[in-house]
N, C-alpha and C positions, 0 to 999 in steps of 0.2 A: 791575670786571674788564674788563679789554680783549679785544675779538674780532679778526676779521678785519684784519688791517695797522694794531694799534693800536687802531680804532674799541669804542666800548663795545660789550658782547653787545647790549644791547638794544634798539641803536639800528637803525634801516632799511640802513643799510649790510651792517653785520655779519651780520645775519640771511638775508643775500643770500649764495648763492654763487656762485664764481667766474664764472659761467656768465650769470649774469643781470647781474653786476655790469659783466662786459665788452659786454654788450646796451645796457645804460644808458648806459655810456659814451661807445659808438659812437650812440647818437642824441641824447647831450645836448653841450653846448659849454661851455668851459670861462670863469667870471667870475673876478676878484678884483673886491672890495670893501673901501674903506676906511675905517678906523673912523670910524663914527657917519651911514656913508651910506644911503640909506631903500634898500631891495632890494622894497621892494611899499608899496602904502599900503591901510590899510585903505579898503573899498568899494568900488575899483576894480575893473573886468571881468578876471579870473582868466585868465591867458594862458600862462602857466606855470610848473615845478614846479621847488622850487630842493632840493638835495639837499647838504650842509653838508660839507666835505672838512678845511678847517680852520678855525680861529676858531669865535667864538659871535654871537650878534645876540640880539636882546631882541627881547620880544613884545610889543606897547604894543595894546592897547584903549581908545577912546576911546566916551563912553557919551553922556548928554547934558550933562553936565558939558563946560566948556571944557577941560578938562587931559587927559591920556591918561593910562595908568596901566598900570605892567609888570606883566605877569601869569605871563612865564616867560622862561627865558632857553634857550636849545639850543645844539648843540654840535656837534662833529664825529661824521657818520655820521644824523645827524637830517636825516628829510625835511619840508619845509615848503610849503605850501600845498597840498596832497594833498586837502583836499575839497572846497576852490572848484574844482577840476581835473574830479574825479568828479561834483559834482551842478552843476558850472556857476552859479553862485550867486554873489555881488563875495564879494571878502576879507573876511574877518571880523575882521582884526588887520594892525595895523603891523610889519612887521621892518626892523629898524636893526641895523646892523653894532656890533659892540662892540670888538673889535681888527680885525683887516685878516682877511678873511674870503675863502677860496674855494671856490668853488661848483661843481657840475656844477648846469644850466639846461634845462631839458625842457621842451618845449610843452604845454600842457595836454590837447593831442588826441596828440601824438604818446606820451604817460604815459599815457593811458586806452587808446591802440591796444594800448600795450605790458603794460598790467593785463591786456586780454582774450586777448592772445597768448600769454604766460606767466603761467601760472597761480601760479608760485611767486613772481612778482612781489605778485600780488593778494593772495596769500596773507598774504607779510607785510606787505604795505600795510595788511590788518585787525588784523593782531595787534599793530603799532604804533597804530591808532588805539583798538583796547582796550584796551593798557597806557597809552596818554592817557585814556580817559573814568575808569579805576581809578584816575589819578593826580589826578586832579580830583576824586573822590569824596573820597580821601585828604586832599587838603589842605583840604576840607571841612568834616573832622571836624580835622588838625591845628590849622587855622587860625580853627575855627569857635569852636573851645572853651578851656578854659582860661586861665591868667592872661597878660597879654603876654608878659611874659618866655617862660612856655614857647614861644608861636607864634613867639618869634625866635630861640627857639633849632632850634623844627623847621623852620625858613627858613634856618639857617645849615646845618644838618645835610644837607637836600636840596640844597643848591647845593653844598655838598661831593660827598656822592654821587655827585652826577649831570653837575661840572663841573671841581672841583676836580684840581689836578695836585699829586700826590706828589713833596715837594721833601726836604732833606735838615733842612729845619726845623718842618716840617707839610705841614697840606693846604693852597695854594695858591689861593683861589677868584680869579679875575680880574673884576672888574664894575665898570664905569661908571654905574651906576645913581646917584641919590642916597642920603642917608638916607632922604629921605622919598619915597622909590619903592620900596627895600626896607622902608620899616615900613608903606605900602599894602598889599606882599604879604600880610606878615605881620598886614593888620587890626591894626595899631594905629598912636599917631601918634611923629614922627618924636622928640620928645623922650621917649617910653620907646624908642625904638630908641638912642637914643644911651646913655641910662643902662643899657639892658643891655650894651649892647656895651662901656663903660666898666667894670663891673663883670667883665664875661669877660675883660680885659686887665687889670685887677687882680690875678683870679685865676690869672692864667698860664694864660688856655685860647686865646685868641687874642693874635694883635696885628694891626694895622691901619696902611696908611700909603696914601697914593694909589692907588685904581683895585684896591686888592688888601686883602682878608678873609685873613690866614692862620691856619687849625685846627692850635693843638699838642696836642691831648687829645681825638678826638674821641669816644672811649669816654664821658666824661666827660660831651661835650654831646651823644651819643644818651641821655645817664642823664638829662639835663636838659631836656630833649625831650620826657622821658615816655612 
């Protein structure tokens, strides 16, 4: 469901009213980004806060392994880098643009001035960072358990949800990910990603073609989901 000028309810934006939203505005500056640009690198000194207006970007973690690996993707009305800001700590994650993104840009001191000064700010500052630590429990137990196929279908299911655009054919997801960066989310490897996703276009629940997942049943793959 969409909130405030489009944005999802539960993202940072929406949860803002008018009042705070036009605060934010007047002390942040306006970016675009385009696809596939880095907007932060993970480990670097935290300098400010990016707050998501359109487009999506991808979250890549890199551990000791050479390769980095998407762990989420966000969207419009999602704020990003929101706790390297607060405890001043380097980034903890890469963000890469995924279509042409624009941004409101906040300093990280002038985002913490404006947490202490409006409290309805900090407010939902926490209640987004707890519907993330709830969403990481969740995909804990989606992704921890079960046969592959179900963890790809509850990877299809949440990128609907949470990104997906209602088209007049289905759900729309847009990603530039690979296979095998969507079947790391989903904990397993990329040729059971490909066999399911081949089998769900059999079925007539998706189809697939460049850069784009689209859901035509997705009652179907929440039942599949589990």
């Amino acid at each position: 469901m969409d909130g405030a000028h489009g944005f999802p309810n539960d993202s940072f934006w929406a949860r803002l009213g008018p009042v705070e939203r036009a605060v934010v505005e007047q002390t942040a500056t306006r970016h675009v980004f385009r696809p596939r640009a880095v907007i932060f690198h993970q480990s670097e000194k935290s300098e400010h806060v990016v707050v998501l207006l359109r487009g999506h970007v991808r979250v890549d973690i890199s551990s000791r392994r050479p390769s980095e690996v998407m762990v989420a993707v966000r969207g419009p009305g999602d704020v990003l880098g929101e706790l390297a800001a607060v405890d001043g700590r380097s980034r903890s994650a890469t963000l890469r643009a995924v279509d042409q993104v624009e941004a409101l840009i906040v300093s990280a001191a002038r985002f913490s001035a404006l947490c202490r000064s409006q409290p309805r700010i900090a407010w939902v500052l926490l209640e987004v960072v707890v519907g993330r630590l709830r969403e990481t429990d969740r995909q804990r137990v989606d992704f921890g358990g079960g046969t592959a196929a179900q963890r790809v279908h509850a990877l299809l299911l949440e990128l609907a949800v949470r990104h997906g655009v209602v088209t007049s054919s289905g759900i729309d997801i847009v990603t530039r990910a690979s296979q095998q960066e969507l079947a790391a989310m989903a904990a397993t490897s990329r040729e059971s990603m490909a066999r399911v996703l081949r089998d769900l276009r059999e079925r007539g629940l998706v189809s697939t073609r460049r850069h784009h997942i689209v859901i035509h049943q997705l009652t179907e793959l929440r039942r599949l989901a589990g």
